[in-house]
N, C-alpha and C positions, 0 to 999 in steps of 0.2 A: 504494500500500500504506500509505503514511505517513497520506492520506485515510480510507480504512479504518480504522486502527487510534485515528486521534483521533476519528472519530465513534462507535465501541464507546465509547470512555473519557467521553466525554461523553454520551452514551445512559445510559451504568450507574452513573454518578457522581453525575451533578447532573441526569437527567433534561433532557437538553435534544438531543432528536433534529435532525436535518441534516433542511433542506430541498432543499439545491441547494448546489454548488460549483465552483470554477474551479480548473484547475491551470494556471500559469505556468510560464514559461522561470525567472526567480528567485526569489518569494513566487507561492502558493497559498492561498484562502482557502475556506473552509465558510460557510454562511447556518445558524445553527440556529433553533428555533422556541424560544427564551429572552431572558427581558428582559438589562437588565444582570448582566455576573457579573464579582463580587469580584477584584480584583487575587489576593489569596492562594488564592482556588477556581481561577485559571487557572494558577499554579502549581504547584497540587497538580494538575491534569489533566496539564499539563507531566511532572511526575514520575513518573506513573504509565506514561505513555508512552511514557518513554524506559526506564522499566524493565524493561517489556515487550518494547521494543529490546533491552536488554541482555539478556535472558533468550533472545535470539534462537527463537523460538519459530515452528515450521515455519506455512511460508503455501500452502495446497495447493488446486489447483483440480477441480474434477470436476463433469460434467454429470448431471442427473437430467433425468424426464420433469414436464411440466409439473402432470399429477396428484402427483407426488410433491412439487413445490415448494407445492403448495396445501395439500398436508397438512401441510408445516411451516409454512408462514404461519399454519394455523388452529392448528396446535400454540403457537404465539408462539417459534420458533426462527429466523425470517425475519421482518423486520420490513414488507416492502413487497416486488412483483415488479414486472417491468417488463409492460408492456401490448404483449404478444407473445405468439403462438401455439409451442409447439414447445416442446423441451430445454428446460431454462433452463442457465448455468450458474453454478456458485458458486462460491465465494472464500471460501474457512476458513483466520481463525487462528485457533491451535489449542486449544481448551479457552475461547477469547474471545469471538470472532465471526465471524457467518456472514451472509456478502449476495452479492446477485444483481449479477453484473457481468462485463463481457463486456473488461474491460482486462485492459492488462498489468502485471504482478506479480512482486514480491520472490519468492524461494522461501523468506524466512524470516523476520521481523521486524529481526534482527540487522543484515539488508542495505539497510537505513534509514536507517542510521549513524547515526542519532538529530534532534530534532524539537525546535523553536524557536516557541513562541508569539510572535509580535513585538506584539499590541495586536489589539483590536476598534473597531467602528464601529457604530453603531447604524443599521437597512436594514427599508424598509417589513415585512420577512418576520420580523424578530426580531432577530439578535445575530451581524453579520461577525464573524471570525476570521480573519486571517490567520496563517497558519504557511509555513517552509521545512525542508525534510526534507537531511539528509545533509552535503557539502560546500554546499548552496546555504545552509544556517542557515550553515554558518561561515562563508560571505561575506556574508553579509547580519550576523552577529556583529561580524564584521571593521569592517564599513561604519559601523555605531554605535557600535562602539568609536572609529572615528577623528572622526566628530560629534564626539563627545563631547570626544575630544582638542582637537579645534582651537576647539572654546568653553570650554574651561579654558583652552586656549591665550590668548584672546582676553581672559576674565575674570581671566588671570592667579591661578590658584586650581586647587588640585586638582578632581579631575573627581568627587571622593565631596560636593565642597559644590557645586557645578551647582543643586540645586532651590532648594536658601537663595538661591545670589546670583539666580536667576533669578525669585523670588519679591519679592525686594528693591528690584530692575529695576522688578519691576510696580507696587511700590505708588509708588515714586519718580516712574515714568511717569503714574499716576493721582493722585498727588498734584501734579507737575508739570501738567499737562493741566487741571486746578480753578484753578492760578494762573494759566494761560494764559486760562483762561475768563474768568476774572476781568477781570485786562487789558486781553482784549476790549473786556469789558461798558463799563470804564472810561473806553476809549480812543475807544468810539462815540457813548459821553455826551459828553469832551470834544468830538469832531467833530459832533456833532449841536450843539452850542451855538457853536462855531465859524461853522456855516454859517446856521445862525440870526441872528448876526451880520451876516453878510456880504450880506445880502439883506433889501430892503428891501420896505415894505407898501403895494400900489402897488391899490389901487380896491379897498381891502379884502383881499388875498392877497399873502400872501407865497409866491411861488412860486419854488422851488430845485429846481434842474439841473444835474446833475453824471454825468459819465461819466467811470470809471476802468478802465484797462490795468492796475495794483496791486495790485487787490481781491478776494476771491474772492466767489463769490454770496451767502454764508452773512452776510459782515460787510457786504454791501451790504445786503441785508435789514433786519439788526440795524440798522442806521444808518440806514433811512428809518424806520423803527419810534420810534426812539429819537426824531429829528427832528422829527416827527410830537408827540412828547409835550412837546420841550422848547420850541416857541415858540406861541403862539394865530395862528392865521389863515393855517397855513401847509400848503401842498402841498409834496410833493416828488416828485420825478419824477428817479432815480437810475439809471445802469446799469451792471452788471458787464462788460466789455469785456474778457475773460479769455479768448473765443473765439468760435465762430460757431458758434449762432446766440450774442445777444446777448441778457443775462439785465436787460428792464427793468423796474423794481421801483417802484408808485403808492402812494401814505400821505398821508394826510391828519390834521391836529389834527380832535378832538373836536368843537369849536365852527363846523367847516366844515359846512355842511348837501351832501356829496356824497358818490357812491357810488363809491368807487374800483374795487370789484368790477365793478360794470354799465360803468363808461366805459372799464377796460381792456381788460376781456370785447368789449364791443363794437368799437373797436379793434383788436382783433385779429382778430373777425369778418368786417372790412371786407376783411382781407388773405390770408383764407384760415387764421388760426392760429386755434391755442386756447391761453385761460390766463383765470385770473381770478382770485378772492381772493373776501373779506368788503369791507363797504364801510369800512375804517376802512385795510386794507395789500390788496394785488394785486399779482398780478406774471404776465408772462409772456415767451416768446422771441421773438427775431425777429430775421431774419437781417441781418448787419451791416449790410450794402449799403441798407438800409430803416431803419436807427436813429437819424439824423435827421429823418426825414419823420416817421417815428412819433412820435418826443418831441414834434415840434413839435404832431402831431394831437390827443395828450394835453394838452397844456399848452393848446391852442383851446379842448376840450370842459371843460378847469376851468374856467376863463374863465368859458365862457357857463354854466356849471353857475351858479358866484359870480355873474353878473352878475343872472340868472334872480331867483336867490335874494333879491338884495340888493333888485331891484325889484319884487318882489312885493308888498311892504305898499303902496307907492307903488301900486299895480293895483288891491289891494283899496280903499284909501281913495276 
């Protein structure tokens, strides 16, 4: 009944007819055919509602013949019948509205005990609604009243400033999350200059190799990227070791004439995987138990990429 009476109020209000609905053990929801609507339009439907509750206003059932429900559908007193031969029958509140449905029923709107819009959802059909009708709005009242309590609780602050500190939270968290980013950025520079250090230029290439348990894939990335910019002549061949499979990451300097994309791709053709990149960063998985044999097949095919390269004038001459 509580269904019924908010699909009238939203039919006649705001033009936004029902397409389908669910009734639950504790919330109940409507699909209507309406884009977004207004916080203050859902509780002016809210209050019309429940006034119409309060007015308790008689809910009475009675069967007609199918000819006669056609003449009210064509009259516009029935908005839709069901696809069924015989009787139909209907459901009138009173002076409000009238539809075809074969459930069970209030005998009067008053016995509804009144109706709680809780929020909407946006649904390929148009516009969720959830509501709970009677003692189940009071417990579901209940339930977001004590939310609320135990995140005042928690932010130490009455529950009327809740959106301020929660708002506060956010920007503090986005404005923290830019410094983190930062950090990062920082912190991959220093280590990309680090490891460029530590590794020396041996037939033309400097080729670095590193596998971290510490790392997550994101800063491993950033750090052969970075590496890649901060020294000439240099490979790197890095991997996240954060779980299985194993996240390994190819970068090459500028000045390198190879395809990181084609030798990791291929590489991992050999073994049954896929991944690959541009020729400048690449990356792909491979499962732990294989992530030595891979580095080492990587770090072969630069090699001869570099030695290829190096002795080719020497070919052409």
């Amino acid at each position: 009944t509580g269904q019924h009476l908010l699909s009238a109020v939203l039919q006649r209000e705001i033009h936004a007819p029902t397409v389908s609905f669910h009734l639950g053990e504790e919330v109940s929801t409507i699909d209507v055919a309406s884009g977004a609507i207004a916080p203050h339009t859902l509780e002016r439907v809210e209050r019309i509602a429940n006034e119409m509750i309060a007015e308790d206003r008689a809910v009475a059932a009675r069967v007609i013949t199918r000819a006669e429900a056609e003449a009210k559908l064509a009259e516009g007193k029935l908005s839709k019948l069901p696809d069924r031969n015989g009787d139909i029958r209907l459901i009138e509140i009173a002076d409000y509205d009238l539809n075809a449905c074969g459930g069970t029923h209030m005998h009067s709107t008053g016995q509804i005990g009144g109706m709680l819009l809780r929020g909407t959802e946006k649904v390929s059909r148009g516009l969720r609604i959830e509501f709970a009708c009677g003692l189940r709005a009071v417990r579901a009242a209940r339930g977001d009243a004590e939310i609320l309590r135990k995140a005042a609780g928690i932010l130490t602050i009455g529950a009327a400033d809740i959106p301020a500190a929660v708002e506060r939270l956010r920007l503090e968290a986005k404005s923290a999350a830019k410094e983190r980013l930062q950090m990062r950025e920082e912190l991959a520079a220093y280590h990309a200059a680090r490891l460029a250090v530590e590794s020396q230029i041996r037939d033309g290439l400097r080729l670095v190799e590193r596998v971290w348990k510490d790392r997550d894939r994101d800063y491993v990335r950033l750090l052969a990227s970075r590496l890649a910019a901060a020294a000439p002549s240099t490979a790197a061949i890095l991997c996240a070791q954060d779980g299985d499979p194993v996240r390994v990451v190819l970068s090459r300097s500028l000045d390198l004439n190879l395809d990181c994309g084609r030798i990791m791709k291929e590489a991992l053709a050999e073994r049954g995987l896929r991944g690959g990149g541009s020729a400048d960063l690449a990356q792909g998985d491979v499962p732990a138990a294989q992530c030595a044999e891979f580095r080492a097949a990587l770090a072969n095919s630069i090699r001869a990429s570099v030695a290829a390269e190096r002795d080719r004038p020497r070919a052409m001459l």
